[in-house]
C-alpha positions in Angstrom: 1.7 -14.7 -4.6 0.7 -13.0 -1.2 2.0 -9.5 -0.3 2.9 -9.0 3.4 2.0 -5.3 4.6 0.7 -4.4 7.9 0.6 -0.2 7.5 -2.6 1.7 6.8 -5.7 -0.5 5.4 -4.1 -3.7 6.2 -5.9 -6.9 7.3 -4.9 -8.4 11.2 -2.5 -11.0 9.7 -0.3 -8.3 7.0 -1.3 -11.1 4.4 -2.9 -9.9 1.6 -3.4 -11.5 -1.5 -2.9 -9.1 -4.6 -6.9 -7.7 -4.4 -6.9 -7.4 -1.0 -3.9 -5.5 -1.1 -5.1 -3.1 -3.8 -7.7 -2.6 -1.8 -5.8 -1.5 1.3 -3.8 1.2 -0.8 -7.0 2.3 -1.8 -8.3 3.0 2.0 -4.5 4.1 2.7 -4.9 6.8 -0.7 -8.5 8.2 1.2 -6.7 8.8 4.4 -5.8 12.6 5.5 -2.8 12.1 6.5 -0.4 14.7 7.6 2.8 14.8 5.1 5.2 14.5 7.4 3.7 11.2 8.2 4.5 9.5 4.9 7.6 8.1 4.3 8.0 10.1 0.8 5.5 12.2 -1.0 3.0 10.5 -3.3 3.8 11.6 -6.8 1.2 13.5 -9.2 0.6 10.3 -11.2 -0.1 7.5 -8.1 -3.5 6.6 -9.1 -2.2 4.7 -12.6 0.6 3.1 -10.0 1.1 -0.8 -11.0 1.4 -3.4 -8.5 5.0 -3.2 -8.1 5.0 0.5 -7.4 2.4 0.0 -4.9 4.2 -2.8 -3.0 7.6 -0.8 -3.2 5.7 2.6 -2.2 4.1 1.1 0.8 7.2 -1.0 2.2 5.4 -3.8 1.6 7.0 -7.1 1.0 6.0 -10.5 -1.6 5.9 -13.4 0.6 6.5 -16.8 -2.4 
């Protein structure tokens, strides 16, 4: 499974297998980013977030 996602963190290409992705919502979850940036507000309990959540938090998309 690869997970297409080209927002904060992201590689050059937006395809990210499932580690690499991880690993861009972790650079994304260090940014200081102005709320009003974000498409929603990250709820209280985003750091136990699963995969899924992550991919339908960020906009991201699985590419088969």
């Amino acid at each position: 499974m690869f997970i297409y996602y080209t927002g904060i963190g992201a590689n050059s290409t937006g395809i990210h297998n499932e580690d690499e992705f991880m690993h861009a919502m972790r650079v994304f979850r260090k940014q200081d980013l102005d709320p009003d940036q974000l498409l929603w507000k990250l709820p209280d309990d985003f750091d136990k977030f699963t995969l899924k959540e992550w991919i339908e938090y960020s906009g991201a998309e699985i590419c088969l």
